[in-house]
C-alpha positions as CSV (number, residue, x, y, z in Angstrom):
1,X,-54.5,-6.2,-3.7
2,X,-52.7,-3.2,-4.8
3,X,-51.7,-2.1,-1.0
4,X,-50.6,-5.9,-0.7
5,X,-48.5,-5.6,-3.6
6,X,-47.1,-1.9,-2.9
7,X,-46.3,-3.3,1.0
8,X,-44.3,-6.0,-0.9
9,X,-42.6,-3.5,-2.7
10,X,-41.5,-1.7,0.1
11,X,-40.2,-4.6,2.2
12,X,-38.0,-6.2,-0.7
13,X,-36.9,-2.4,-1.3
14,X,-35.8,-2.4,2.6
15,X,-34.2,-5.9,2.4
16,X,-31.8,-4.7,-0.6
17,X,-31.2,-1.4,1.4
18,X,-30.3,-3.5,4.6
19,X,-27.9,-5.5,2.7
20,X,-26.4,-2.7,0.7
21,X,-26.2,-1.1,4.2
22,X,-24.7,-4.5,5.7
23,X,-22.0,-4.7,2.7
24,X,-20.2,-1.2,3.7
25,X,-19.5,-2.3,7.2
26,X,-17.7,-5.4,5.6
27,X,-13.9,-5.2,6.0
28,X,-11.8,-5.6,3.2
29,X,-7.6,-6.6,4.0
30,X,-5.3,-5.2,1.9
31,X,-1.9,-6.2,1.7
32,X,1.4,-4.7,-0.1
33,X,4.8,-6.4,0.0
34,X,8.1,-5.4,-0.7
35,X,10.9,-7.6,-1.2
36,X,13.5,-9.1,-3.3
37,X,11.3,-10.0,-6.0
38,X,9.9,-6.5,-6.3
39,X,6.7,-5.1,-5.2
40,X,3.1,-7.1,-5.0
41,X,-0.5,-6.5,-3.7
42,X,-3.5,-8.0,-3.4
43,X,-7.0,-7.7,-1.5
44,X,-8.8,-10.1,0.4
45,X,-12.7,-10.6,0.9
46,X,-13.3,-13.0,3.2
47,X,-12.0,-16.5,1.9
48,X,-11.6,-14.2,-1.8
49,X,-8.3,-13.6,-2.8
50,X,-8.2,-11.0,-5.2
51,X,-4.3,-9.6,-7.0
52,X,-3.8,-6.3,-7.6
53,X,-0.2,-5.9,-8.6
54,X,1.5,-6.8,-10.7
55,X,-1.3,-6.4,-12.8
56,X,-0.3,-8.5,-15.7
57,X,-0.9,-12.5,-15.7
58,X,2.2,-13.2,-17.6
59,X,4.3,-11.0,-15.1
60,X,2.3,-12.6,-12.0
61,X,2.8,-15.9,-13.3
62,X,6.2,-15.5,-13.2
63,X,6.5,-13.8,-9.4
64,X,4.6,-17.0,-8.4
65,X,6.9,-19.2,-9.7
66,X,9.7,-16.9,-7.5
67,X,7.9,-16.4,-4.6
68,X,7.9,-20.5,-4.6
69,X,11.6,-20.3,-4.8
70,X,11.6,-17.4,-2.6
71,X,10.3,-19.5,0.0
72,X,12.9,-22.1,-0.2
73,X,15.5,-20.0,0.3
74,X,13.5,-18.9,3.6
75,X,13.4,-22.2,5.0
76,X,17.3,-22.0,5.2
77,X,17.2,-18.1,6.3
78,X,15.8,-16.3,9.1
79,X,14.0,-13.3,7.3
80,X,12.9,-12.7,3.7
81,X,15.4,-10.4,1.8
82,X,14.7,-6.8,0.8
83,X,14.5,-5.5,-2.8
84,X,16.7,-2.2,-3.7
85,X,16.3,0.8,-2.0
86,X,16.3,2.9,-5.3
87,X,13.2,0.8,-6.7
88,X,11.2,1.2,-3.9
89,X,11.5,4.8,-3.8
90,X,9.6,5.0,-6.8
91,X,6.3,3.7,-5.1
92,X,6.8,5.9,-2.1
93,X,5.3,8.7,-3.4
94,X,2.2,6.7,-4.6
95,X,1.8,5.2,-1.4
96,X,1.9,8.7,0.7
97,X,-0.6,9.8,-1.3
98,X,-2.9,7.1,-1.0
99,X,-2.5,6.9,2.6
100,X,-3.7,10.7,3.1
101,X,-6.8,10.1,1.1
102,X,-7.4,6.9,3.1
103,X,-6.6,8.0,6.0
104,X,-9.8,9.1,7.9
105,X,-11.3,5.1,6.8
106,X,-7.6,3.1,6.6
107,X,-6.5,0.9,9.1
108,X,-3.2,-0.6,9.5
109,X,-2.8,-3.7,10.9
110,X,0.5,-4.6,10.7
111,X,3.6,-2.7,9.7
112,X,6.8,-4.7,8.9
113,X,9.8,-2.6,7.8
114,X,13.7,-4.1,7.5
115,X,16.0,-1.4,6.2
116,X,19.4,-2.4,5.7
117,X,22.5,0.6,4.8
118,X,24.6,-0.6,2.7
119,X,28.0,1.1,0.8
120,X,30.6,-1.8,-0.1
121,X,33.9,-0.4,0.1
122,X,32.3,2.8,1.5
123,X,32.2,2.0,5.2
124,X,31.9,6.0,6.2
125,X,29.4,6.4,3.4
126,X,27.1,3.2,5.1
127,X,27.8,4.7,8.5
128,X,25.6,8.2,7.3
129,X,23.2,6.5,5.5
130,X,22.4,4.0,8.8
131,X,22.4,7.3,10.7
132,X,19.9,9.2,8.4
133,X,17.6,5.9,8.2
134,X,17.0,6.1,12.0
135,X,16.3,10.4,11.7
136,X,13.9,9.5,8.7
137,X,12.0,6.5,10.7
138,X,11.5,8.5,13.7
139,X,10.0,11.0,11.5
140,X,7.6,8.9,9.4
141,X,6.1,7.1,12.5
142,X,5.2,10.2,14.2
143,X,3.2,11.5,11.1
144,X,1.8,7.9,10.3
145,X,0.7,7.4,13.9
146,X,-0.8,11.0,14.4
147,X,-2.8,10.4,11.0
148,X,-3.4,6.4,11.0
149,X,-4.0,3.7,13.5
150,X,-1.5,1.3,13.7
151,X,-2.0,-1.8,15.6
152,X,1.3,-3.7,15.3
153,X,4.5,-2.1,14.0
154,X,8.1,-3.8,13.3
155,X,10.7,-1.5,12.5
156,X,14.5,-2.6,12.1
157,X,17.5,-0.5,10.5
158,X,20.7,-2.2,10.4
159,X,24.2,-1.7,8.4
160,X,25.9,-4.0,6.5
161,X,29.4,-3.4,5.4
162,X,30.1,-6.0,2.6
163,X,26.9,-6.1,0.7
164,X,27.0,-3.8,-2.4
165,X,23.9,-1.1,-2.2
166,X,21.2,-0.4,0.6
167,X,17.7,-2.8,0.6
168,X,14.6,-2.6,1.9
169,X,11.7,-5.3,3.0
170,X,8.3,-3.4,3.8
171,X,5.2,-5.6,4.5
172,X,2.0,-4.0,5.2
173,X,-1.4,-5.3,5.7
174,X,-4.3,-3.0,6.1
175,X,-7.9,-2.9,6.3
176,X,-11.0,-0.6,4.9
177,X,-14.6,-1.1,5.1
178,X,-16.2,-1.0,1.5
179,X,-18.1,1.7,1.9
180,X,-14.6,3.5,2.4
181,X,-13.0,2.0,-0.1
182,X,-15.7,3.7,-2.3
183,X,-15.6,7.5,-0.8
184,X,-12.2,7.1,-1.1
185,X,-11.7,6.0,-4.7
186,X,-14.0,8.9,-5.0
187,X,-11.8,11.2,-3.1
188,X,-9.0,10.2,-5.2
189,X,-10.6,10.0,-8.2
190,X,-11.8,13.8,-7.7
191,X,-8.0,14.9,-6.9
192,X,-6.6,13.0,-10.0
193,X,-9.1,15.2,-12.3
194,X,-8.1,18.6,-9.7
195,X,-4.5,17.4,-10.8
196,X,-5.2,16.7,-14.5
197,X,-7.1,20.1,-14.9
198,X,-4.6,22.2,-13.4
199,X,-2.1,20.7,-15.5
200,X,-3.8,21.4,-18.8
201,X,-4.3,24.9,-17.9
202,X,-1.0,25.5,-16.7
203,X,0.1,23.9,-20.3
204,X,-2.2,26.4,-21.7
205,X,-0.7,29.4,-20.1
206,X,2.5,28.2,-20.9
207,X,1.8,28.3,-24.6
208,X,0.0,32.1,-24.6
209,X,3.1,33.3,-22.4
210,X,5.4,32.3,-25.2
C-alpha cells in the first residue's frame, strides 16, 4: 500500500514538473508603441491581453478613449502620427538596457520605425538633422541585428519643412519564452541591486572625502 501510494507520489510530482517544464517553452508577445498619444505596452498570452504601460487605470482609461479617436483620424490618413522626438528620448535609454539583458532569450518580430526631421523656419537646420537620422539608423541596426534576431524591419526617415519640431512613431512587437522572461527579470533585477550598491558606496565615499 505504501509503495502504491509513494509510486503515486512520484507520478503527480512528474506531471507538475512536466507542466512547469511545458510552461517555459510558452511564448509570451510583447509589444511597445510609440506615437502621438505617447508611449504604451502591453503583453499577450495566448488570447490574454495583459497592459503594462501606462500603468495607471485612470491614465489608461484616458489613452483608450484617444486611441479610439486616434483611429478615426487614421481612417482619413495613411500612417499613424509620431509623438515628439524629445519625449521619446527619455525611454531610449530604458529600452537599450532592457534589450542587452534580453538579448540572449528576446526575439523581435517586427520593427516599425517612422522618423520625421523637422525645423520650421529652419530648413538648413532640418536638412542636418535628416542627415544625422540616416548615420544614427545605420548604426543602431547593425548593433541590434548582430545582438537580436529581427524578423521583419520597417525603417523610414523623411524631412518635413513646415511642421514645427522632429517626431517619431516606433512600433515593436517581440517575443520571449517564460522561462526567459524569468532569468531575465533575474538578470535585471541582479544589475539594478549591482547599480544601487555601487551608488550607496560611492555616496559614502563622497561624504568621508569631504
Amino acid at each position: 500500500m505504501e509503495s502504491g501510494d509513494a509510486l503515486t507520489g512520484f507520478v503527480i510530482i512528474g506531471i507538475i514538473l512536466s507542466i512547469l517544464i511545458a510552461l517555459c517553452f510558452v511564448r509570451i508577445s510583447i509589444t511597445a508603441r510609440y506615437s502621438e498619444i505617447g508611449l504604451e505596452a502591453w503583453a499577450k498570452i495566448a488570447f490574454v491581453r495583459i497592459p503594462l504601460y501606462p500603468p495607471n487605470k485612470k491614465v489608461r482609461t484616458q489613452a483608450k478613449k484617444t486611441v479610439k479617436e486616434v483611429k478615426k483620424k487614421i481612417k482619413e490618413e495613411t500612417e499613424e502620427k509620431g509623438g515628439p522626438f524629445e519625449q521619446f528620448k527619455r525611454y531610449y535609454d530604458l529600452a537599450i538596457d532592457l534589450l542587452k539583458t534580453l538579448r540572449k532569450i528576446i526575439r523581435i518580430d517586427r520593427l516599425k520605425v517612422r522618423f520625421t526631421a523637422a525645423a520650421k523656419d529652419e530648413p538648413a537646420k532640418a536638412a542636418v538633422l535628416y542627415g544625422k537620422a540616416w548615420a544614427a539608423e545605420g548604426i543602431i541596426l547593425a548593433v541590434l541585428e548582430n545582438n537580436i534576431q529581427v524578423r521583419k524591419k520597417e525603417i523610414a526617415i523623411e524631412v518635413d519643412y513646415l511642421a514645427d519640431r522632429p517626431t517619431i512613431y516606433c512600433f515593436t512587437k517581440a517575443s520571449v519564452s517564460v522561462g526567459g522572461l524569468f532569468l531575465g527579470a533575474f538578470r535585471f533585477a541582479k544589475k539594478f541591486i549591482s547599480h544601487k550598491v555601487k551608488e550607496k558606496g560611492g555616496t559614502k565615499n563622497g561624504k568621508t572625502n569631504r
